[in-house]
ZADO-1210 file (C-alpha; in nm, 4 decimals, padded with zeros to 6 digits):
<atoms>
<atom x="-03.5670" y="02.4665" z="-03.3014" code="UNK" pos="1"/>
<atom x="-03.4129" y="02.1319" z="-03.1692" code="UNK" pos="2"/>
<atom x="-03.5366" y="01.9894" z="-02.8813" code="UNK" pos="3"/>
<atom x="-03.2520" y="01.7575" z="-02.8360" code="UNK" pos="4"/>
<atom x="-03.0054" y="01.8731" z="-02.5572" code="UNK" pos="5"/>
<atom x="-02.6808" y="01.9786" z="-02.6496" code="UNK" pos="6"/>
<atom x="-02.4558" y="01.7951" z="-02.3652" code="UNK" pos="7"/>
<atom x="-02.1219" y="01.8758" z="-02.2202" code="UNK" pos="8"/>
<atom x="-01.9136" y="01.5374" z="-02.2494" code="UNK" pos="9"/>
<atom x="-01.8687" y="01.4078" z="-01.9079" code="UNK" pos="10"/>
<atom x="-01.5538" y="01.4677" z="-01.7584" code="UNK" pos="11"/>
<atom x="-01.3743" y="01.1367" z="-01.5579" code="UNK" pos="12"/>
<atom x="-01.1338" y="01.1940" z="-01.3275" code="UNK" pos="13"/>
<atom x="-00.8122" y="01.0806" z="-01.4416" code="UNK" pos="14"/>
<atom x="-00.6604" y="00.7990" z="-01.2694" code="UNK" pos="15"/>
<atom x="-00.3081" y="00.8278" z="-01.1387" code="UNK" pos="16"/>
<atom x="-00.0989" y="00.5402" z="-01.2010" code="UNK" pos="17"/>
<atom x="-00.0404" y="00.2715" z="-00.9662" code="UNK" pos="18"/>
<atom x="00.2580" y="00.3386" z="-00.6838" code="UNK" pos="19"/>
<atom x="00.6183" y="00.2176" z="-00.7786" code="UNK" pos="20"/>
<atom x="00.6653" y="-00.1400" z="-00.5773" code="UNK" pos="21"/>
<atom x="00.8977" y="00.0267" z="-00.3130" code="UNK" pos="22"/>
<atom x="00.5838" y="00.2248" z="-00.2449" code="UNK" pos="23"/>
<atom x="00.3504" y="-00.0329" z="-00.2552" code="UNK" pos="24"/>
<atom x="00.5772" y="-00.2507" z="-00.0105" code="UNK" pos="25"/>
<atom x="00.6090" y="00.0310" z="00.2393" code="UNK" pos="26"/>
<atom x="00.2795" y="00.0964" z="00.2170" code="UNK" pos="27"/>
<atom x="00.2130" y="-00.2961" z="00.3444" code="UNK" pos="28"/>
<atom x="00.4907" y="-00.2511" z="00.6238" code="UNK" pos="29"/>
<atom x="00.3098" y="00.0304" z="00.7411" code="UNK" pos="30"/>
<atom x="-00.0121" y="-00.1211" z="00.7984" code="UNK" pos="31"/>
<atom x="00.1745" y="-00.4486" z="00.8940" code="UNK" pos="32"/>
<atom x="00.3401" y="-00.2079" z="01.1573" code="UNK" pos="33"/>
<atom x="00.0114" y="-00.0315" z="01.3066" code="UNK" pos="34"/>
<atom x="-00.1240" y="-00.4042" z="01.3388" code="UNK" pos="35"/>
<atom x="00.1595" y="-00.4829" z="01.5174" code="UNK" pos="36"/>
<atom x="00.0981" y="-00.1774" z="01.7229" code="UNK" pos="37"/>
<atom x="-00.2904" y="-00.2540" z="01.7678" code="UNK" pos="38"/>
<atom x="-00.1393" y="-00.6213" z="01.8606" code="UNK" pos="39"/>
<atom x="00.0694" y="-00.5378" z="02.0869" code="UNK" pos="40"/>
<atom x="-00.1761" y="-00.3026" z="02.2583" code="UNK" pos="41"/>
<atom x="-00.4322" y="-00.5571" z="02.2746" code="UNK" pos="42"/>
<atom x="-00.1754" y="-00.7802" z="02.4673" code="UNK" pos="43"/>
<atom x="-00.1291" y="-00.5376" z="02.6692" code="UNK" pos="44"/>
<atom x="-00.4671" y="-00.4446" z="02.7445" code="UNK" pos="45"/>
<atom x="-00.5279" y="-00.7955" z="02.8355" code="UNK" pos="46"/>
<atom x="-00.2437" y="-00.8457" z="03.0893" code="UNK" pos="47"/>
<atom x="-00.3097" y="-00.5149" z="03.2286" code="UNK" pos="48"/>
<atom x="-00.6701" y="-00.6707" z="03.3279" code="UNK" pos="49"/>
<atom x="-00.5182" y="-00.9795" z="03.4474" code="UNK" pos="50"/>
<atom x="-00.3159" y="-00.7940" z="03.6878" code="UNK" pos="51"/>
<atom x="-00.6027" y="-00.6132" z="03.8158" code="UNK" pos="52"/>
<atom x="-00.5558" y="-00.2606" z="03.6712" code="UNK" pos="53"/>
<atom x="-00.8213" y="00.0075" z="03.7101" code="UNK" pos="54"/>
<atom x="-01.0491" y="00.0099" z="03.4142" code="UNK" pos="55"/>
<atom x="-01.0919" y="00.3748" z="03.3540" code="UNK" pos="56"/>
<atom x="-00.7276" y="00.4340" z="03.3294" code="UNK" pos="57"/>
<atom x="-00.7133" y="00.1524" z="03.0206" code="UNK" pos="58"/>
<atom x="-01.0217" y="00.3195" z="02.8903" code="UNK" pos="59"/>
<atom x="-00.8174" y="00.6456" z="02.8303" code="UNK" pos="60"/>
<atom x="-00.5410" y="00.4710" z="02.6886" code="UNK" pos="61"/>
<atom x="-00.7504" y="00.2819" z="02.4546" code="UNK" pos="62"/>
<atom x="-00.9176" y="00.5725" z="02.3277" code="UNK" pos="63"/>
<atom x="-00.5820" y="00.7583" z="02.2973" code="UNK" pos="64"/>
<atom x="-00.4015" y="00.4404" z="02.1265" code="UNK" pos="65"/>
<atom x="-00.7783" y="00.4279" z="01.9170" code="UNK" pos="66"/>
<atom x="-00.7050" y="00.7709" z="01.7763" code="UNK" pos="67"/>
<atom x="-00.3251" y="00.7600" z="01.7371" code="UNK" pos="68"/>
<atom x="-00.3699" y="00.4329" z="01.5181" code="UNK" pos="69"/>
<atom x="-00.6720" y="00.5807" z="01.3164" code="UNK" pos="70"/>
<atom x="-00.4985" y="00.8460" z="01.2061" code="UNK" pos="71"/>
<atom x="-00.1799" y="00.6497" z="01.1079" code="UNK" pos="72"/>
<atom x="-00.4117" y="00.4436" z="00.8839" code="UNK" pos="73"/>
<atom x="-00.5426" y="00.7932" z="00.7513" code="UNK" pos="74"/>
<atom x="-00.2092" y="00.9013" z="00.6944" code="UNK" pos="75"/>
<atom x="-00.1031" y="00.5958" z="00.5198" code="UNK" pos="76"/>
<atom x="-00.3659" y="00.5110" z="00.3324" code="UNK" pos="77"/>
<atom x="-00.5037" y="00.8642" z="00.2169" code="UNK" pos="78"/>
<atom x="-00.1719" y="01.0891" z="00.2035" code="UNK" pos="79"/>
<atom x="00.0770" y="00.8230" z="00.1608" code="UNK" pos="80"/>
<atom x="00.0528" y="00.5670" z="-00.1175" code="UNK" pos="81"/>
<atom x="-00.1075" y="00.7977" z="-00.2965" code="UNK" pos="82"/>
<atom x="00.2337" y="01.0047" z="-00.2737" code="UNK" pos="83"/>
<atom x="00.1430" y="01.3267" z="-00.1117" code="UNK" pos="84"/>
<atom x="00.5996" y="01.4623" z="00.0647" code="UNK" pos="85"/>
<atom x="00.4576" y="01.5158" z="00.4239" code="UNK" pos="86"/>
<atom x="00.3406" y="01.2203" z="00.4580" code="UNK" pos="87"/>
<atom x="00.7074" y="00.9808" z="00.4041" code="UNK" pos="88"/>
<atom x="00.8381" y="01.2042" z="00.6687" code="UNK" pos="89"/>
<atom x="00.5951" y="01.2448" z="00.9361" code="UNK" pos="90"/>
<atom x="00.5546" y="00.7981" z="00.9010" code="UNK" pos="91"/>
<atom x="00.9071" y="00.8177" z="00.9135" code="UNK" pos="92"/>
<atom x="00.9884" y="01.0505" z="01.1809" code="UNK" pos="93"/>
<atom x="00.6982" y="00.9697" z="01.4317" code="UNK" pos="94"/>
<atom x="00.6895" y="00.6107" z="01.3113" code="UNK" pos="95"/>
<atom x="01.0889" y="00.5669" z="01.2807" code="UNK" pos="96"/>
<atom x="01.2091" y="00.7677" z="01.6067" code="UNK" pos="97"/>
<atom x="00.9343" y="00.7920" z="01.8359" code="UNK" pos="98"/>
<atom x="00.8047" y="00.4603" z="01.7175" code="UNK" pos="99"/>
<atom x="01.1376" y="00.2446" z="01.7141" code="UNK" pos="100"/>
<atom x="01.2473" y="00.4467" z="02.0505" code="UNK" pos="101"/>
<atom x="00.9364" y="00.3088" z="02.2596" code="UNK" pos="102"/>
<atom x="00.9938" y="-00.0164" z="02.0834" code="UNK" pos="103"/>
<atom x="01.3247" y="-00.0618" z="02.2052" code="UNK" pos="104"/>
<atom x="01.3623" y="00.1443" z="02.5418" code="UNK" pos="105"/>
<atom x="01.2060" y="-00.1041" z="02.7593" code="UNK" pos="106"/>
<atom x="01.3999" y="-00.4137" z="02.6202" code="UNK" pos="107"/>
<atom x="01.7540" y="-00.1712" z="02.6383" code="UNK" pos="108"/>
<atom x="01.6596" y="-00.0882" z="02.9872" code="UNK" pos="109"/>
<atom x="01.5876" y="-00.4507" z="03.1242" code="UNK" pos="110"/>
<atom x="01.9054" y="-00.5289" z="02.9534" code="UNK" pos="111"/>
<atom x="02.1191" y="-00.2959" z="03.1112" code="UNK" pos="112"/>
<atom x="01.9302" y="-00.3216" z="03.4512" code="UNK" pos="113"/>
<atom x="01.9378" y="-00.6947" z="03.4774" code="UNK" pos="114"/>
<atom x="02.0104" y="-00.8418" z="03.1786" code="UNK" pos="115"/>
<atom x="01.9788" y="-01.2004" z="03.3312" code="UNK" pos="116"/>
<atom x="01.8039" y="-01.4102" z="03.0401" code="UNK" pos="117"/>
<atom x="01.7713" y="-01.7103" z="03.2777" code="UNK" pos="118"/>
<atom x="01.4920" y="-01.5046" z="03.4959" code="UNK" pos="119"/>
<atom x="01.2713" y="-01.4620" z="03.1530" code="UNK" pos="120"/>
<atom x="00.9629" y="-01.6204" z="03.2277" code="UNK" pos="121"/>
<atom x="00.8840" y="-01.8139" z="02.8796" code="UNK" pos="122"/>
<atom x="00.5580" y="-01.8172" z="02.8934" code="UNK" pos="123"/>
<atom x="00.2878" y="-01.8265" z="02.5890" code="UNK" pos="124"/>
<atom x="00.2248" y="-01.4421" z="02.6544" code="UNK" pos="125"/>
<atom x="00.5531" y="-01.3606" z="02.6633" code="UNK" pos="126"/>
<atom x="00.6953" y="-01.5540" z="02.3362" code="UNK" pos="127"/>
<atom x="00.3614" y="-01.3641" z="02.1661" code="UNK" pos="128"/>
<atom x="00.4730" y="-01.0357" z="02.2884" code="UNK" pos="129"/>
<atom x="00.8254" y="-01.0501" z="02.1794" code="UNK" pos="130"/>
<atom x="00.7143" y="-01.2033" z="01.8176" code="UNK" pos="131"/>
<atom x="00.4543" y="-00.9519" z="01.7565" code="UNK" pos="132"/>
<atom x="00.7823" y="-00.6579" z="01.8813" code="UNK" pos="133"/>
<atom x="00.9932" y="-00.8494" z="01.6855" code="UNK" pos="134"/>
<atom x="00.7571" y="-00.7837" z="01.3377" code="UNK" pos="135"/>
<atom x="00.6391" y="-00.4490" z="01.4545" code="UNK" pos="136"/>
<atom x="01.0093" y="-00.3181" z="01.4433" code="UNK" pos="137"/>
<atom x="01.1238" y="-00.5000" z="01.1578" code="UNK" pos="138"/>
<atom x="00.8435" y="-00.3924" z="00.9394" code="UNK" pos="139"/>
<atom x="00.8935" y="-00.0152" z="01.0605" code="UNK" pos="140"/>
<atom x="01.2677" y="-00.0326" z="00.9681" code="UNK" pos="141"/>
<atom x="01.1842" y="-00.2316" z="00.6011" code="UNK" pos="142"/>
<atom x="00.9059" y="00.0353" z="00.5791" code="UNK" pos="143"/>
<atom x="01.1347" y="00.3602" z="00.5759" code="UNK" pos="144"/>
<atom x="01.4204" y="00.1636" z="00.3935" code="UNK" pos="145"/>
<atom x="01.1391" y="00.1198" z="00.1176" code="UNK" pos="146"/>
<atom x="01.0250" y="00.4659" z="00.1123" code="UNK" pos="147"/>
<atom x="01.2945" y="00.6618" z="00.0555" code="UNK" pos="148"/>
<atom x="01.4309" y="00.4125" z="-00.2613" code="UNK" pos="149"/>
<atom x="01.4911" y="00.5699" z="-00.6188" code="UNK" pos="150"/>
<atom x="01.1628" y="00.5030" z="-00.7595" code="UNK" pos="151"/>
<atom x="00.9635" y="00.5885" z="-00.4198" code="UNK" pos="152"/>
<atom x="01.1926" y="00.9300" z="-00.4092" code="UNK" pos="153"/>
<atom x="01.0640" y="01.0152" z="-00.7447" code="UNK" pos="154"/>
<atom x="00.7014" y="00.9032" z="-00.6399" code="UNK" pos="155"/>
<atom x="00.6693" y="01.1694" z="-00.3792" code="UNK" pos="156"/>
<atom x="00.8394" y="01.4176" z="-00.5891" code="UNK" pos="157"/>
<atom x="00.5573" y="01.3816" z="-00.8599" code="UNK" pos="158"/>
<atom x="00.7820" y="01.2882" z="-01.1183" code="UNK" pos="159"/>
<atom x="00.7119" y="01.0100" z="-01.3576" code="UNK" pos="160"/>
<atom x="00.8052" y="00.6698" z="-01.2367" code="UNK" pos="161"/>
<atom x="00.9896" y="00.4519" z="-01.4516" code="UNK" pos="162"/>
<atom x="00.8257" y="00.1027" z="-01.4786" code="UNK" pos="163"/>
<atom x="01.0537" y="-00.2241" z="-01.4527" code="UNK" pos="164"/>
<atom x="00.9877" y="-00.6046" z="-01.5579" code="UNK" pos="165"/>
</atoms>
């Protein structure tokens, strides 16, 4: 009788291969685009204090903006570069119409209210606010232009991705 143990081989996973670059630049101008978002929310939190607003109220909208950017780091980093179909269109349609809407509805607004650029106050705040809305919106736009290329179409479809140089 042998005493020597007759072992299964171990199994590795198998490693999928790397995302095509259209993914792998969306997947950037997502994050770039929640860290906008975080940015911008942290600018805001900060002027809101400065103005005197209640603290519980910007407690509750921390915790909601907490949990609405936590899972669109989830989303993007677990279901989306890795290629999983939901996940290009929920980024794109919350991201790309909610998103871009409350982006731009303010700005639209003012414009169409007043519209007097003269009566912008330039001030450090303000330039960073603008800046940060300025990359948060072009990186959302860049991000779904990205995602729905050839090679990122054939990504989230599971078929093989052709490699470049």
């Amino acid at each position: 009788m042998n005493s020597t143990k007759h072992r299964a081989p171990a199994l590795r996973p198998v490693a999928r291969p790397e995302p095509p670059l259209a993914v792998r630049g969306a997947t950037a101008l997502w994050f770039t685009a929640v860290g906008a978002g975080v940015a911008e929310s942290v600018l805001g939190v900060l002027g809101a204090i400065a103005d005197g607003s209640p603290v519980l109220g910007l407690f509750v909208q921390i915790a909601f903006r907490a949990l609405v950017y936590g899972g669109l780091f989830v989303v993007i980093d677990r279901y989306f570069r890795p290629g999983v179909r939901w996940s290009r269109w929920l980024l794109t349609g919350l991201l790309g119409t909610v998103g871009v809407a409350s982006l731009v509805v303010g700005p639209i607004g003012w414009f169409l209210r007043d519209g007097d650029f003269g009566a912008i106050e330039w001030s450090a705040s303000f330039l960073a606010f603008a800046a940060i809305r300025c990359v948060h919106l072009t990186a959302v736009i860049s991000a779904i232009v990205l995602s729905f290329q050839a090679d990122a179409n054939r990504w989230f479809s599971g078929r093989p991705v052709r490699r470049t140089r």
